[in-house]
SEMAR-430489 format. One record per residue (C-alpha): residue in one letter; x, y, z. Coordinates in pm, whole numbers, padded with zeros to 5 digits. Last residue first. Layout:
<pts>
type_x_y_z
A_X_Y_Z $
...
</pts>
This chain:
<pts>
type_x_y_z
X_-00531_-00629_01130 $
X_-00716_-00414_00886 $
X_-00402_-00246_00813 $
X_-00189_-00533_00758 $
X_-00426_-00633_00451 $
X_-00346_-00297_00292 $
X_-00017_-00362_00375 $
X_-00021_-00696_00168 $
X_-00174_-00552_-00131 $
X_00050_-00237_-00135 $
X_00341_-00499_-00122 $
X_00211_-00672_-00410 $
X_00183_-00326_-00587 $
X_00505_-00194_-00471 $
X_00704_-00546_-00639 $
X_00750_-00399_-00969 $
X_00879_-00678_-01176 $
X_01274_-00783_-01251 $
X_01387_-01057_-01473 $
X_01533_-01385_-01342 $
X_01254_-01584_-01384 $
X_01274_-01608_-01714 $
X_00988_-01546_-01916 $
X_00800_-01828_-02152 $
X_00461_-01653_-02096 $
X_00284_-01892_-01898 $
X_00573_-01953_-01649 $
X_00636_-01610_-01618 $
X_00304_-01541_-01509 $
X_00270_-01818_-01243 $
X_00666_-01757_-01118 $
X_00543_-01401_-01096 $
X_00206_-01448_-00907 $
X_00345_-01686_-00647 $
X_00646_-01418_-00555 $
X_00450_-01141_-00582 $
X_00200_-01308_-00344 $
X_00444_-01466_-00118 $
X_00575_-01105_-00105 $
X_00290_-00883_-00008 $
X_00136_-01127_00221 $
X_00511_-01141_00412 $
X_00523_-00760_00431 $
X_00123_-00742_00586 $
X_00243_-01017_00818 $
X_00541_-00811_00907 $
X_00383_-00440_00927 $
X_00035_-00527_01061 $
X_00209_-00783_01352 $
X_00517_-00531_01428 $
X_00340_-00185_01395 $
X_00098_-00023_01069 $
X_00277_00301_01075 $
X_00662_00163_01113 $
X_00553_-00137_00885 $
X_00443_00074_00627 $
X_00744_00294_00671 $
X_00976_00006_00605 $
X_00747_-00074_00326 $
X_00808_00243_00165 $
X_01178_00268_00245 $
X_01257_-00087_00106 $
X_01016_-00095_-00174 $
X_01179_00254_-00282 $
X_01515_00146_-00281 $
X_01474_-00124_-00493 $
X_01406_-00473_-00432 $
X_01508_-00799_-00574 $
X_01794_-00655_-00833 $
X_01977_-00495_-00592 $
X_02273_-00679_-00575 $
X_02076_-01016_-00444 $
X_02274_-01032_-00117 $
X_02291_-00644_-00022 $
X_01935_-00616_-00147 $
X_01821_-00908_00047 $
X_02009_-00789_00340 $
X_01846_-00458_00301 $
X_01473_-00599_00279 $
X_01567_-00842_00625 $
X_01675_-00504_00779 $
X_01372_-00290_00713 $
X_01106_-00534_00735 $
X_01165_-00595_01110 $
X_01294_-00247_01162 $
X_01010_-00043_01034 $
X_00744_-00312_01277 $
X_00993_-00299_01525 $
X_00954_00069_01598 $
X_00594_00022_01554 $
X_00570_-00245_01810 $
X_00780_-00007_02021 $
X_00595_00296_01992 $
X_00229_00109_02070 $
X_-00041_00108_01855 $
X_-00340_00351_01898 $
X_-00176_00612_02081 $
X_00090_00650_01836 $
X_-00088_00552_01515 $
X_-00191_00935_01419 $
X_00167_00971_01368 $
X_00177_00666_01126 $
X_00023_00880_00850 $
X_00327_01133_00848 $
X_00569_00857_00792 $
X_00339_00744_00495 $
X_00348_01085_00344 $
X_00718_01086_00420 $
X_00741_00762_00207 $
X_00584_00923_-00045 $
X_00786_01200_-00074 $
X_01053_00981_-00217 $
X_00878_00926_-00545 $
X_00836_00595_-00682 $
X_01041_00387_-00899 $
X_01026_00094_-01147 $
X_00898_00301_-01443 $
X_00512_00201_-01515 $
X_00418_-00021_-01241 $
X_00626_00192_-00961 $
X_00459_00472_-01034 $
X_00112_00284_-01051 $
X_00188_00120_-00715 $
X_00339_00447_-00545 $
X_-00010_00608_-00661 $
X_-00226_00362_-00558 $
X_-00027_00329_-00199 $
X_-00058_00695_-00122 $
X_-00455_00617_-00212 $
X_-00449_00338_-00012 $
X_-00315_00484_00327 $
X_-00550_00816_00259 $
X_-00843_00586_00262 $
X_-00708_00341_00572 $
X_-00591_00718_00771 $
X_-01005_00838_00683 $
X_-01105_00501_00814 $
X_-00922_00512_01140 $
X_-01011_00884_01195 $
X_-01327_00724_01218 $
X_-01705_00727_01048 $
X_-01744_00339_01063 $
X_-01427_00145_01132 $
X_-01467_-00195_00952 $
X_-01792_-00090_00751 $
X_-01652_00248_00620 $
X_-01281_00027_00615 $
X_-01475_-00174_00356 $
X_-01684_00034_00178 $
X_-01363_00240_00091 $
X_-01155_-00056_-00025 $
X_-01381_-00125_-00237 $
X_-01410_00173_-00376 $
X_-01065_00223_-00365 $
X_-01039_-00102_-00594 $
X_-01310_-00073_-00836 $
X_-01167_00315_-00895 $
X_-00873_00197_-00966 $
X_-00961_-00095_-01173 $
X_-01220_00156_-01367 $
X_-00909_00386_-01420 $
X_-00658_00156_-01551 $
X_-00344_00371_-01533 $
X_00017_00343_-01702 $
X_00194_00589_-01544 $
X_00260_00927_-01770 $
X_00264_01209_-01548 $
X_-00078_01318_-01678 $
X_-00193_00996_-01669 $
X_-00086_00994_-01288 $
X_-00271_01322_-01272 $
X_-00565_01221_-01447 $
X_-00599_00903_-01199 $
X_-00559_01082_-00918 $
X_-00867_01309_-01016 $
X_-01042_00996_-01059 $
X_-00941_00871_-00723 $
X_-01010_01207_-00562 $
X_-01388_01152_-00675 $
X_-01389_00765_-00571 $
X_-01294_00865_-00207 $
X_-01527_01157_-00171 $
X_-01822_00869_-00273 $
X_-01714_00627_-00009 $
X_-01715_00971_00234 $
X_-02021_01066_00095 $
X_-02170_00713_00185 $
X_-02029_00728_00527 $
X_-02171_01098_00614 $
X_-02513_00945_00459 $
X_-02493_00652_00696 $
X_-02403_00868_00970 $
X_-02626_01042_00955 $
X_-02924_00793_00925 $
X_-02781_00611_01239 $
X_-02605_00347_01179 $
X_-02696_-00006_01393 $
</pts>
């Protein structure tokens, strides 16, 4: 059972999260990404309420929070032009720091290198026109941050679902298969997933 503090402390945290995802949301319009603000702020929310009852009042759930909203953005970047910034990698590199004690170094280490090296073979074999260079350093810091089991079933989530949702879509609207999509916001799915693991 919550104490009465902490209950309020968790609601103003769920409520924190939804301000800075509004004020995300005017800078990505700002910037030009193609935003759907009550999907955005349907999603952190939920998001929110969920690590809030996973984790409680945590560093845990303030690193989920700031984990989605990094994700949000690289999704909505990557939505609208097929790239996302390199500093947002970093970000995510910075993130996993608070990880050390809480998931071992190695599983972490092989957590970057398991999704690294199978998402540059891909590249090297498909020409670059699977993944980009930002899926591959993103999600090889997601799976550096979120360790071997987080990282590789959080990867594999991420693409069975872009891969199930695209042949789906593509299918109903007469596209080839063969064309590209932005694959950050199945990813961000998946890692988000790896994180409560």
């Amino acid at each position: 059972m919550i104490s009465l503090f902490e209950g309020i402390m968790l609601s103003l945290l769920v409520l924190g999260t939804l301000g800075i995802t509004s004020y995300l949301n005017r800078i990505m319009k700002k910037r030009g990404f193609k935003v759907n603000r009550a999907l955005n702020l349907s999603l952190m929310g939920v998001i929110a309420i969920l690590l809030c009852i996973v984790g409680g009042l945590s560093a845990w759930t303030l690193q989920g929070i700031a984990f989605a909203l990094i994700l949000l953005y690289a999704s909505s970047q990557d939505f609208t032009n097929r790239e996302a910034d390199d500093i947002l990698w970093v970000m995510i590199l910075l993130l996993a720091i608070g990880n050390v004690g809480r998931i071992s170094s190695v599983s972490m280490l092989l957590g970057g290198l398991v999704i690294f090296l199978p998402s540059l073979l891909i590249v090297m074999l498909c020409r670059g026109q699977v993944l980009g260079g930002a899926d591959i350093k993103i999600s090889a810091a997601c799976g550096l941050m979120l360790g071997f089991v987080g990282g590789t079933v959080g990867f594999c989530i991420g693409l069975l679902f872009a891969i199930v949702f695209n042949l789906i879509y593509n299918k109903v609207k007469h596209k080839s298969n063969k064309e590209a999509f932005p694959m950050l916001p199945f990813l961000s799915v998946g890692f988000m997933i790896g994180y409560f693991m």
